[in-house]
N, C-alpha and C positions, 0 to 999 in steps of 0.2 A: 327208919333212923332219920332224925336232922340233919341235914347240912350240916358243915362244920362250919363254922365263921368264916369272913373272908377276914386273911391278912393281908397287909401291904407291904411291895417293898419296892426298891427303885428298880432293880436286876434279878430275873429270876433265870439262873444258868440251868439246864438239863443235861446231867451228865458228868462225874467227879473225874474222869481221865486227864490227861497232861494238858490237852484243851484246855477244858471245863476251870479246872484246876490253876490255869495261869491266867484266865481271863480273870476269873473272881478273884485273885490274889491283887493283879494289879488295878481293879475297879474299887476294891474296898481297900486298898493305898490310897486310892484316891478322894475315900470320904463316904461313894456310892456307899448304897444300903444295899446288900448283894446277898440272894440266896441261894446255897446251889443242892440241889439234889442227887444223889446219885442210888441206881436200883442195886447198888452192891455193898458191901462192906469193905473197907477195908483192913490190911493188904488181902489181895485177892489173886489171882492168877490172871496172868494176859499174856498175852504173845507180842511179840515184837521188840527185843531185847537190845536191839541195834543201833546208838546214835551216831547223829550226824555231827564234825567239830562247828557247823555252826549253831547247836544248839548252846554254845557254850556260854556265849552273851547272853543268854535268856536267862540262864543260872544266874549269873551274876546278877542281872536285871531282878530277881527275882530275890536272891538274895540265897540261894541253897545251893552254890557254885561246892562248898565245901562237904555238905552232905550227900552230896552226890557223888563226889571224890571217892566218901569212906566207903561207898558201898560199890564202887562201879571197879569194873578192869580196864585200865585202858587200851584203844583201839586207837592203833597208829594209822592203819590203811586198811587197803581191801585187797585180797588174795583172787585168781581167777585161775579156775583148772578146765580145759577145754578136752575131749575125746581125743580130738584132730592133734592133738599137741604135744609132744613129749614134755615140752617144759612149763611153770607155770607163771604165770606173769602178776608183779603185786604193784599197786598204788597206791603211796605214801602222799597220806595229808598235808605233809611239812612241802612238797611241791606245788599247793592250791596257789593262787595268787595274793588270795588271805591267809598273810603269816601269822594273825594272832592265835590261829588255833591251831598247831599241828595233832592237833590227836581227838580224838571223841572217848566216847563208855559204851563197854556193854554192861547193861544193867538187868539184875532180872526186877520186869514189872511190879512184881507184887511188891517190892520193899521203895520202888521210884515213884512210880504213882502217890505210895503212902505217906510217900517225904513231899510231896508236891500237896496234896489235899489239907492235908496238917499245914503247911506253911499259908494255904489262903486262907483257913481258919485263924491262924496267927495273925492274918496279917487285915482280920474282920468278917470275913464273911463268915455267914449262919450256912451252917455244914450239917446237911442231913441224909444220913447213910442207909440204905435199905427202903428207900423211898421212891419209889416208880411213879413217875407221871403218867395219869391217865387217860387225861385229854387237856385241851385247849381249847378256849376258847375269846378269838379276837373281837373287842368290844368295839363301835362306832365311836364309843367316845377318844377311844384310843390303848387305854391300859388291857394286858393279856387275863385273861382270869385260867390260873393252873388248878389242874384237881390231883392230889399226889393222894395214893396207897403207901401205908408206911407196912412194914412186915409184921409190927405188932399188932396188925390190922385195923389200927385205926387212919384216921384219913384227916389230907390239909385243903387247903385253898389259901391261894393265891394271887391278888389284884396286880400285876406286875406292869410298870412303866415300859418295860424293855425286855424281849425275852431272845435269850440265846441258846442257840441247839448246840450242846456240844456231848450229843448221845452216841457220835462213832455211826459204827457199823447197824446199829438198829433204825438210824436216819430218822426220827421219830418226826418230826415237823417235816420234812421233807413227803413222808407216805399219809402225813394230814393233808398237806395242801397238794399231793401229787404232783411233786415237782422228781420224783426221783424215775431215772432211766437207766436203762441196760446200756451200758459203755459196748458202742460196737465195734469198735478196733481195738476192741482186745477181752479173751475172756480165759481166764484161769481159776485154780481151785489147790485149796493146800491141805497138806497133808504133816500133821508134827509131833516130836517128842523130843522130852530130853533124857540125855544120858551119861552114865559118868564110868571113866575110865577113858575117855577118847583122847587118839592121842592127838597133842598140839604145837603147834608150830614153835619151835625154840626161838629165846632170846625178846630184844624188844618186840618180835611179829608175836609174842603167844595171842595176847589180844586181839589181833584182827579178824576180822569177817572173811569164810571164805565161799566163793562161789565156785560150784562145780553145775557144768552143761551138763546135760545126759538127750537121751534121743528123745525123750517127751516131756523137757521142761528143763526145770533148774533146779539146783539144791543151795538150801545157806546152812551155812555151820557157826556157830557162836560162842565162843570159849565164855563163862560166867566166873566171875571170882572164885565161888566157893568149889569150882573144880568139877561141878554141872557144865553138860554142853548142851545146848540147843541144838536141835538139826529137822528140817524143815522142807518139803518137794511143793514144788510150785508147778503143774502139771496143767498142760490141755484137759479140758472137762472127758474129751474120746478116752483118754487113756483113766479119767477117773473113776468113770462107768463101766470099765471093763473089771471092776474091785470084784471079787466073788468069795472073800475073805473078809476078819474082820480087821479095822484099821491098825492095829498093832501090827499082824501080821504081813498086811497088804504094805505099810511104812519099811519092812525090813527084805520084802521082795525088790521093793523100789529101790532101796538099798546098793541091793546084787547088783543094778544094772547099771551101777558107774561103782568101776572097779578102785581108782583115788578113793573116793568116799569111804566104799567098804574097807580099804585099809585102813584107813583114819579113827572107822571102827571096831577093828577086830576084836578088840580085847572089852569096848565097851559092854554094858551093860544098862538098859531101862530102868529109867526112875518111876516107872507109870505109863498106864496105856497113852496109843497115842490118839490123835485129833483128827479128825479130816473136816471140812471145810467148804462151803458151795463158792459158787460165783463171788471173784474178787472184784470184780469190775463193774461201777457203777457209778453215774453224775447225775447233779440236778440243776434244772435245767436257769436256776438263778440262786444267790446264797442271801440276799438280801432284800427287807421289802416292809411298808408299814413302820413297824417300829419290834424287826426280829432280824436276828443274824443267826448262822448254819456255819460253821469252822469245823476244816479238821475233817474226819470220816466223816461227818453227821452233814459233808457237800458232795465228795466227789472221794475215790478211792482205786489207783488204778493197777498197782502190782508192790510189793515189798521188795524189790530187786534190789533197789539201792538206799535200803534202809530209810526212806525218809517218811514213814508215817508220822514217827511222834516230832519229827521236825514242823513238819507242814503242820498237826494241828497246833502244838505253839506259837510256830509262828502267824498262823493266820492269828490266834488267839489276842497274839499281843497286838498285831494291827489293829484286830476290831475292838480290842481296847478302847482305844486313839476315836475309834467310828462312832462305839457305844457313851463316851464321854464328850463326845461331839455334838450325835444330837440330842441328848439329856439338857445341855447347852443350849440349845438353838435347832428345834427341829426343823427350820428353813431348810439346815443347810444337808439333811438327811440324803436328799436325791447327788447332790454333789461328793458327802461321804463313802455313799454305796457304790457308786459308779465307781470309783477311786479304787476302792477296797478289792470291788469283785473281778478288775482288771488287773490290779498288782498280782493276786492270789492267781488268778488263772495262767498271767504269764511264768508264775513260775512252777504251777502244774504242769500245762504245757511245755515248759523246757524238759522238764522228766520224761513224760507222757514222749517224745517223739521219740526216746532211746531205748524207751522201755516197751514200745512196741515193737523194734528191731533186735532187741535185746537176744532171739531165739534166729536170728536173721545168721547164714555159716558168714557174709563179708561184716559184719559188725563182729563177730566172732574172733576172725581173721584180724580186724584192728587193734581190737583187745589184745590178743596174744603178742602181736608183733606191735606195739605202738613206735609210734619216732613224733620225737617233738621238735617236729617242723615249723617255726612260729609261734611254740610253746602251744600248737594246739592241744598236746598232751596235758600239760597243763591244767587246763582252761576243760577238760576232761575231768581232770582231777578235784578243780573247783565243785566241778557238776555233782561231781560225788559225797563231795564233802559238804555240798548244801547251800550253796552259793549261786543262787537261780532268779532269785526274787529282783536286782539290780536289770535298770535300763540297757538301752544301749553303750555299752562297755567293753573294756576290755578279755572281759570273760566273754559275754555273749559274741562279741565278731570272731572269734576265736571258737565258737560253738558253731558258728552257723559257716566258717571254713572248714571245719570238722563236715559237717553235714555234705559240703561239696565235695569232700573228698569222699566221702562214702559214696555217692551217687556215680563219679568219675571211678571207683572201683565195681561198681556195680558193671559199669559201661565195660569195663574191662574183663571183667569176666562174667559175663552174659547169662549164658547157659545156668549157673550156680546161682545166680542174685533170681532169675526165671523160676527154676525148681523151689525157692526158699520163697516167693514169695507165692508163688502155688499154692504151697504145702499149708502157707497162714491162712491163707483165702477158706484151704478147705477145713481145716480146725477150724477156726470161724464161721463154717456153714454158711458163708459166701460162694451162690453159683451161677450169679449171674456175671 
């Protein structure tokens, strides 16, 4: 067969998700010539149902603040049930330090996503669905040249000025250039389905997200508009591998063993088998370089605890907006751009990243349930949750990292407990030395 022609264009995006999807919406606002591909159709099925209230500026920015209303529930906080604890402990967003947004959505993906892809096509960019890329390659002169498989079997190419990964969890440019790594402080695996009948929290909490500990991991619960609930185990890989069932069934054993949850289900019923899931954890080792950016899953990936996937790839997304429109501009100032970019983004990984490796920790556990907002460090907790990470040194962050000494001064204080718990990570981690 021939090659197919090369076509041009200024932005070739990989990947139609919330990423993919806000980057090319706000680039072809801004005039770029922008293509984005994605290997799926839409609406499709995803996981991750959960937002954050600072996603909410992005709506607006974006211009589908409204349709995303019609279709979402709204989530005022986060709910926390712990074994150790008779009572359960909840976290309202109208407590952040950022008042404009008390409340976030659960959305199910398949109808979010669909409102997201549609509005960058609305808003210019050339949207092609069912289109997998199938290699890369970076020319000397500078432009990307993409080779896309579309499902009707035919095939494109692509000469691209700019090319951005926003392919998620498959890290497609990341396992090209080999930048991508086994995240070693922290390794889990999930397990999900949804279900309807389950019951929900009354009043303005029906919306919220709730977390429940169990002795080998963590569960989220997700109330959905249409009366679907999400529910989801976030488990050490030891206890994944002891499956000897298939995941439906192995999802509803894990169930049994936090008794809150199985209440919350009794009466439920499956909409569909359920999902299991390999290793969550993984980074690479730069996001930026030449003339390519990595947002979103398609960088770095470290646990769904505190719902902020589809925060973080928007929001990287619309950063590298700003980067990709920068050096289109003046690729002088490329090296200045990146650096900029890949240090914002990290610091506010890393702010997640330190709570969420404690997350399974009984004295982080113990803070949770019994909080006191001493200094409004609770607060400034609260912000954490609601998505509020990416900001300097601030008010939230000194208030984060007094947080941090007070967990260290409770570690001190009960010795023995903080000892055994951080044991216990070392050896789920396959850490022996």
């Amino acid at each position: 067969m021939n090659p197919p022609a090369t076509q041009n264009c200024e932005v070739f995006v990989i990947g139609g998700g919330p990423g993919g999807s806000t980057i090319s919406a706000l680039l072809a606002q801004r005039g770029r010539d922008v293509v984005v591909c994605d290997k799926d159709r839409h609406p499709r099925f995803h996981i991750g149902e959960s937002l954050l209230p600072q996603n909410m500026a992005l709506f607006e920015t974006l211009g589908v603040a409204e349709e995303v209303a019609s279709i979402g529930m709204v989530k005022r906080g986060a709910e926390f049930n712990s074994p150790d604890h008779e009572h359960r402990t909840t976290f309202d967003f109208a407590s952040a330090f950022d008042k404009r947004w008390p409340h976030a959505y659960q959305v199910r993906r398949s109808e979010f996503d669909h409102v997201l892809i549609e509005n960058a096509r609305s808003k210019g960019a050339k949207v092609h669905q069912g289109a997998r890329v199938r290699s890369v390659e970076f020319t000397a002169e500078g432009p990307a040249v993409v080779d896309v498989e579309h499902d009707d079997g035919s095939r494109s190419r692509w000469r691209a000025q700019f090319l951005v990964d926003a392919s998620g969890r498959d890290t497609f440019l990341a396992n090209v250039l080999g930048f991508k790594r086994k995240n070693p402080k922290h390794n889990s695996a999930a397990l999900y389905a949804h279900f309807t009948g389950a019951h929900r929290l009354e009043g303005a909490a029906e919306g919220n997200i709730s977390v429940f500990w169990f002795a080998h991991g963590w569960f989220w619960l997700i109330p959905l508009r249409d009366g679907t609930t999400s529910v989801g185990a976030v488990c050490w890989p030891y206890y994944m591998k002891s499956r000897k069932s298939d995941p439906t069934t192995f999802l509803l054993e894990t169930i049994a063993l936090c008794p809150e949850l199985a209440a919350r289900l009794e009466h439920a019923q499956l909409t569909g088998p359920a999902t299991a899931t390999g290793n969550y954890s993984y980074e690479c080792t730069r996001m930026a370089g030449g003339r390519y950016l990595m947002i979103g899953d398609a960088w770095a990936f470290v646990d769904p605890v505190f719902s902020s996937g589809v925060y973080l790839a928007m929001n990287s997304a619309a950063l590298g907006a700003d980067v990709v429109e920068g050096v289109l501009r003046d690729p002088a100032a490329a090296p200045r751009l990146y650096a900029q970019f890949e240090r914002r983004i990290r610091r506010g990984v890393k702010t997640f990243s330190w709570l969420i490796y404690r997350m399974t920790s009984p004295i982080i556990r113990q803070l949770f349930m019994r909080p006191r907002n001493l200094l409004r460090v609770e607060d400034a907790v609260i912000s954490l949750l609601a998505g509020q990470v990416f900001e300097g040194v601030g008010p939230v962050r000194l208030r984060l990292w007094l947080f941090r000494g007070i967990y260290y001064v409770n570690c001190l204080a009960s010795l023995p407990t903080a000892v055994r718990g951080w044991r216990n990570r070392r050896r789920v981690l396959g850490i022996t030395a």
